[in-house]
TORKOL-4160 file (C-alpha; in steps of 0.2 Angstrom, whole numbers, padded with zeros to 4 digits, m for minus):
190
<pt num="1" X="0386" Y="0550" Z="0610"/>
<pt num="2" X="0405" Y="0549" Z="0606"/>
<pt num="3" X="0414" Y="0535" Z="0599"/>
<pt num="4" X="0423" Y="0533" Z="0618"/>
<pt num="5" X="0406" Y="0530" Z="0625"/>
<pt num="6" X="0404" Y="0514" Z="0614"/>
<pt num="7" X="0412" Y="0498" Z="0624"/>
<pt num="8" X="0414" Y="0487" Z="0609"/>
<pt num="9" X="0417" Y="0470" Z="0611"/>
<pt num="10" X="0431" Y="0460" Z="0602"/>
<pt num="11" X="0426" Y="0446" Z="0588"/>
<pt num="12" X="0429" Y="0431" Z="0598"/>
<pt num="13" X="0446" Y="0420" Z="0594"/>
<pt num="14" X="0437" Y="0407" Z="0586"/>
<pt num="15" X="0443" Y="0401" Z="0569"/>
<pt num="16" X="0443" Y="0385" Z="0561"/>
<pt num="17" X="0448" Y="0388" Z="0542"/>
<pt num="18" X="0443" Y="0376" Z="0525"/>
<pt num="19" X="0452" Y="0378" Z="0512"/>
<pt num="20" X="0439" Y="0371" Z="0500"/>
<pt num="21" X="0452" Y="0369" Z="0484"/>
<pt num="22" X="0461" Y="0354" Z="0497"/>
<pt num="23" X="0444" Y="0346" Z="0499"/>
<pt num="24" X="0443" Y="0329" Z="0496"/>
<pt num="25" X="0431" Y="0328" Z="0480"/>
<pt num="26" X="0421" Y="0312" Z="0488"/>
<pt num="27" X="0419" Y="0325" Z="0503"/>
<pt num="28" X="0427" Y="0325" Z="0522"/>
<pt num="29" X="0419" Y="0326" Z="0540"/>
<pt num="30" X="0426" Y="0340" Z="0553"/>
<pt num="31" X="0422" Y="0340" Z="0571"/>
<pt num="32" X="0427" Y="0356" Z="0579"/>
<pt num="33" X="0428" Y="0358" Z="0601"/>
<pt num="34" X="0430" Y="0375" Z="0608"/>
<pt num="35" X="0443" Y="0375" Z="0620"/>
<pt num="36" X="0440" Y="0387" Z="0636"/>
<pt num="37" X="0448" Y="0402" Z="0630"/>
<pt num="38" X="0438" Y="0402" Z="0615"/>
<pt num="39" X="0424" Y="0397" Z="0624"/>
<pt num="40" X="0426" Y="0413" Z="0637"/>
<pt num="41" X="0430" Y="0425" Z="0622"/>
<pt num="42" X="0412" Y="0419" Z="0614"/>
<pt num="43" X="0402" Y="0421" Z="0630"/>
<pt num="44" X="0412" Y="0438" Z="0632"/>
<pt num="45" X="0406" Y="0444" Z="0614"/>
<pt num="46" X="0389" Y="0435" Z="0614"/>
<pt num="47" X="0385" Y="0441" Z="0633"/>
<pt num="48" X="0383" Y="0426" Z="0640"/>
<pt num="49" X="0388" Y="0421" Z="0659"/>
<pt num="50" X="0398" Y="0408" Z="0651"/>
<pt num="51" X="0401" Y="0395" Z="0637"/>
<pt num="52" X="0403" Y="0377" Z="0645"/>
<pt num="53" X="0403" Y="0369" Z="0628"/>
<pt num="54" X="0403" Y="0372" Z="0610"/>
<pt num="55" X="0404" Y="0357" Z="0599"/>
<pt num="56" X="0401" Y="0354" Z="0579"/>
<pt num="57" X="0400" Y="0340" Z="0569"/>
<pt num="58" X="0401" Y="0343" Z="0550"/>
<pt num="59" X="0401" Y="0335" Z="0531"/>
<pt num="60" X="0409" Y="0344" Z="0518"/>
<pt num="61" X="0403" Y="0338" Z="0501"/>
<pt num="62" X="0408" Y="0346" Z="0484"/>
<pt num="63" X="0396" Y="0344" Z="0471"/>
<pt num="64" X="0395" Y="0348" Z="0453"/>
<pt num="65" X="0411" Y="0353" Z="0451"/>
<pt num="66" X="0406" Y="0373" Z="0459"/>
<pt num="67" X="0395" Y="0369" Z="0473"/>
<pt num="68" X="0397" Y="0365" Z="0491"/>
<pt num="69" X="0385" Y="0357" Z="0504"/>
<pt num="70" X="0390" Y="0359" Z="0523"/>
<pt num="71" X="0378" Y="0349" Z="0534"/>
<pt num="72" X="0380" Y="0345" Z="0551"/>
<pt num="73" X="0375" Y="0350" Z="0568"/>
<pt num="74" X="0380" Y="0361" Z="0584"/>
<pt num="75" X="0378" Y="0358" Z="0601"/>
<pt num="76" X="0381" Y="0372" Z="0613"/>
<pt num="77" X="0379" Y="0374" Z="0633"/>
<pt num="78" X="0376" Y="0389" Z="0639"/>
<pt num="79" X="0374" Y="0400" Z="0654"/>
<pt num="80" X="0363" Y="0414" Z="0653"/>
<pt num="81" X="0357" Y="0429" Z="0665"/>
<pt num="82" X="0337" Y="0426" Z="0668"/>
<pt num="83" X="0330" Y="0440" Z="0660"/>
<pt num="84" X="0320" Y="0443" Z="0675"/>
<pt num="85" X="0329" Y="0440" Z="0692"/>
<pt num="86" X="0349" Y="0439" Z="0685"/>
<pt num="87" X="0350" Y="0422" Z="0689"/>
<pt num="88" X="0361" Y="0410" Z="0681"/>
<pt num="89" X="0351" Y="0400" Z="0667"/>
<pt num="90" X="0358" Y="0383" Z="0659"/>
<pt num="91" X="0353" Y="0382" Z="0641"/>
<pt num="92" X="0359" Y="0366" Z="0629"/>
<pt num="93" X="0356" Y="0369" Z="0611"/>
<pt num="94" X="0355" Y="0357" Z="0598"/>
<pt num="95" X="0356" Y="0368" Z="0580"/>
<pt num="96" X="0356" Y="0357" Z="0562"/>
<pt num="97" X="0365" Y="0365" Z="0548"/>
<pt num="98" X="0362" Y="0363" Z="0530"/>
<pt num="99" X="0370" Y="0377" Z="0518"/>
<pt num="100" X="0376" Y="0377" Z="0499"/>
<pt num="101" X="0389" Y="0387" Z="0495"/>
<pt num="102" X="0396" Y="0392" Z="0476"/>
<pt num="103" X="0408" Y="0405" Z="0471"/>
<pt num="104" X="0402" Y="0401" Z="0454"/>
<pt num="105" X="0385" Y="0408" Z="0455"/>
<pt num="106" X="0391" Y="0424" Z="0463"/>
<pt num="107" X="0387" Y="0435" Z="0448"/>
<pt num="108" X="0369" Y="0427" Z="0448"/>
<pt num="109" X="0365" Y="0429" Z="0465"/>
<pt num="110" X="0372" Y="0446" Z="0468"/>
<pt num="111" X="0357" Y="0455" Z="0460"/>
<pt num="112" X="0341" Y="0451" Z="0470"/>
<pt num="113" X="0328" Y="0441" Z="0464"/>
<pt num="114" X="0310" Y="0449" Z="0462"/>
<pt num="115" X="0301" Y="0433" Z="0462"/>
<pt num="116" X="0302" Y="0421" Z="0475"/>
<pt num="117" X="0291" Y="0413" Z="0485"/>
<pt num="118" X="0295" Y="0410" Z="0506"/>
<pt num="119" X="0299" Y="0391" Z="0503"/>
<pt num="120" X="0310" Y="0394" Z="0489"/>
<pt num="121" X="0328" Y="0385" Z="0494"/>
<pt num="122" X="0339" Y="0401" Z="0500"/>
<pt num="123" X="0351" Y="0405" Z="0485"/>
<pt num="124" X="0369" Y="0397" Z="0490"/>
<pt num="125" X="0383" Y="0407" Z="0502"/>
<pt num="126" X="0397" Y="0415" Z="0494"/>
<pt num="127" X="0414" Y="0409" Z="0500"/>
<pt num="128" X="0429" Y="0421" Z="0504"/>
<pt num="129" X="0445" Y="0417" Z="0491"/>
<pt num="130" X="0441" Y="0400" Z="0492"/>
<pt num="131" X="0440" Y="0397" Z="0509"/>
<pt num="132" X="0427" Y="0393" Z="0523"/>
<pt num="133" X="0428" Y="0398" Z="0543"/>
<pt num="134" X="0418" Y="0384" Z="0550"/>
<pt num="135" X="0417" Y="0393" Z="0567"/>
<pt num="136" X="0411" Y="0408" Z="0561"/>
<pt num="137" X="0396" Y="0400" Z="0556"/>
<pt num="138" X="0395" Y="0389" Z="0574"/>
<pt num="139" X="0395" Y="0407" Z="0580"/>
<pt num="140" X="0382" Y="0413" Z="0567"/>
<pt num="141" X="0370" Y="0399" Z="0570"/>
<pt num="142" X="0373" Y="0400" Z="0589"/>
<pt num="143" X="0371" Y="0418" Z="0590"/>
<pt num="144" X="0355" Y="0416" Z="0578"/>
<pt num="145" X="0347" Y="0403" Z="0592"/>
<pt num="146" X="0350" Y="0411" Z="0607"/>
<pt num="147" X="0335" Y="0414" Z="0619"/>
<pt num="148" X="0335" Y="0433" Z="0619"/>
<pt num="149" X="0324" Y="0432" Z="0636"/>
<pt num="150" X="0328" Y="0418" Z="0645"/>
<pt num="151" X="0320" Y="0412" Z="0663"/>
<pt num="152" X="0323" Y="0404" Z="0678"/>
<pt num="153" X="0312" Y="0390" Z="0681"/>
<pt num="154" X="0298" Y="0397" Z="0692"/>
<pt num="155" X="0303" Y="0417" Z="0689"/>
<pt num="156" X="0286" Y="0427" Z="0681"/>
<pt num="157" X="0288" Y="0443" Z="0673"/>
<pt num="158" X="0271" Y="0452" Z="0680"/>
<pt num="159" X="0272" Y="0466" Z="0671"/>
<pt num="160" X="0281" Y="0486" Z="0676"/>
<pt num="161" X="0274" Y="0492" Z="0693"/>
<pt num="162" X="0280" Y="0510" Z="0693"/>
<pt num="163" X="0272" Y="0525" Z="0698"/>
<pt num="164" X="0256" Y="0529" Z="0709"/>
<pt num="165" X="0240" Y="0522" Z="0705"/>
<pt num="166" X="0234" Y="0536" Z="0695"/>
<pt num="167" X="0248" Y="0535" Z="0681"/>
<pt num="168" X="0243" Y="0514" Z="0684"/>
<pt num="169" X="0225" Y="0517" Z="0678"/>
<pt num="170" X="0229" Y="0530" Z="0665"/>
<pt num="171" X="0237" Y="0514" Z="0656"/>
<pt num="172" X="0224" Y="0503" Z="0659"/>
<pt num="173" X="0214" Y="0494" Z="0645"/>
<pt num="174" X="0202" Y="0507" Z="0640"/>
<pt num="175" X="0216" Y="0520" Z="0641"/>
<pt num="176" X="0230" Y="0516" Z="0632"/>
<pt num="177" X="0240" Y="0523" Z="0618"/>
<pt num="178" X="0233" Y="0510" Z="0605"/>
<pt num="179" X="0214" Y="0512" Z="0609"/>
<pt num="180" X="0216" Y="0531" Z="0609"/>
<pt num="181" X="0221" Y="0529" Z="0591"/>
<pt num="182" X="0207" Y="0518" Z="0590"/>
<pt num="183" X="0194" Y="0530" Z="0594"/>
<pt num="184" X="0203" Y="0545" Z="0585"/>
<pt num="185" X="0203" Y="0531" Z="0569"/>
<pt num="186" X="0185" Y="0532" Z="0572"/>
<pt num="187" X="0180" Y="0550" Z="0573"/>
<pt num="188" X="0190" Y="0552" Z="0558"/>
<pt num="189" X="0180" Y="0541" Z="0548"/>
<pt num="190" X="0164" Y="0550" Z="0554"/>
């Protein structure tokens, strides 16, 4: 495969920028709307039929003197192809965000840690020179959410139906790839 085979998709243009060091220090609310040529270049780079809405609604609040905390929330309407018949698929999504964010722990969290457990906080985000692109994370977290097989209401996925019966029944329950491992695990064993 040659690097002209590859259709490559342009990052969408969508960009709200923060500068975090003309932050109030008390801490600011942003809203951000798509417009429609932002919205078309998301769907364009997400694969999506279409974007009808992208909303956010975020708090920016400094903390102890190093620290950043961005909450807030995402709504996005979607279109989607069903993953089954093609069809058009409407979506809403409703994504909370909560991150930190500290350039001055950068050294710290650079090196991984051994010992951590699952509910551990995560370690706070780096930012970039100071400054924060509160669309590319709608587009993160919208991206992150997104059904990966959506449906039409009403479409079932019954399963592949290729071939004659005979390669059918080869892949029946008894015959598959997994449960002739099985039996060759157990031979083994012997």
């Amino acid at each position: 495969m040659t690097n002209d085979s590859i259709t490559r998709v342009a990052w969408p243009d969508f960009s709200r920028l923060v500068h975090l060091t003309q932050l109030n220090q008390a801490g600011e609310k942003r809203s951000i709307i798509a417009g429609a040529e932002e919205r078309l270049s998301i769907a364009t780079f997400l694969g999506l039929r279409a974007v009808e809405q992208l909303d956010g609604q975020f708090a920016l609040v400094p903390s102890d003197g190093e620290s950043l905390r961005l909450s807030g929330s995402i709504f996005a309407r979607v279109i989607h192809n069903c993953s089954v018949s093609l069809q058009p698929v409407a979506t809403n999504y409703n994504i909370a965000v909560d991150r930190t964010y500290n350039d001055g722990a950068a050294e710290k969290f650079r090196k991984p840690a051994t010992d951590f457990a699952p509910e551990d906080p995560d370690p706070p985000e780096l930012t970039l020179d100071g400054k924060l692109d509160l669309a590319d994370i709608m587009l993160e977290y919208l991206s992150l959410h997104l059904d990966p097989y959506p449906r039409a209401p009403g479409i079932v996925f019954d399963g592949f139906i290729e071939g004659d019966e005979g390669s059918q029944q080869y892949y029946s329950a008894e015959n598959n790839p997994f449960a002739a491992l099985s039996r060759l695990k157990s031979k083994l064993k012997k």
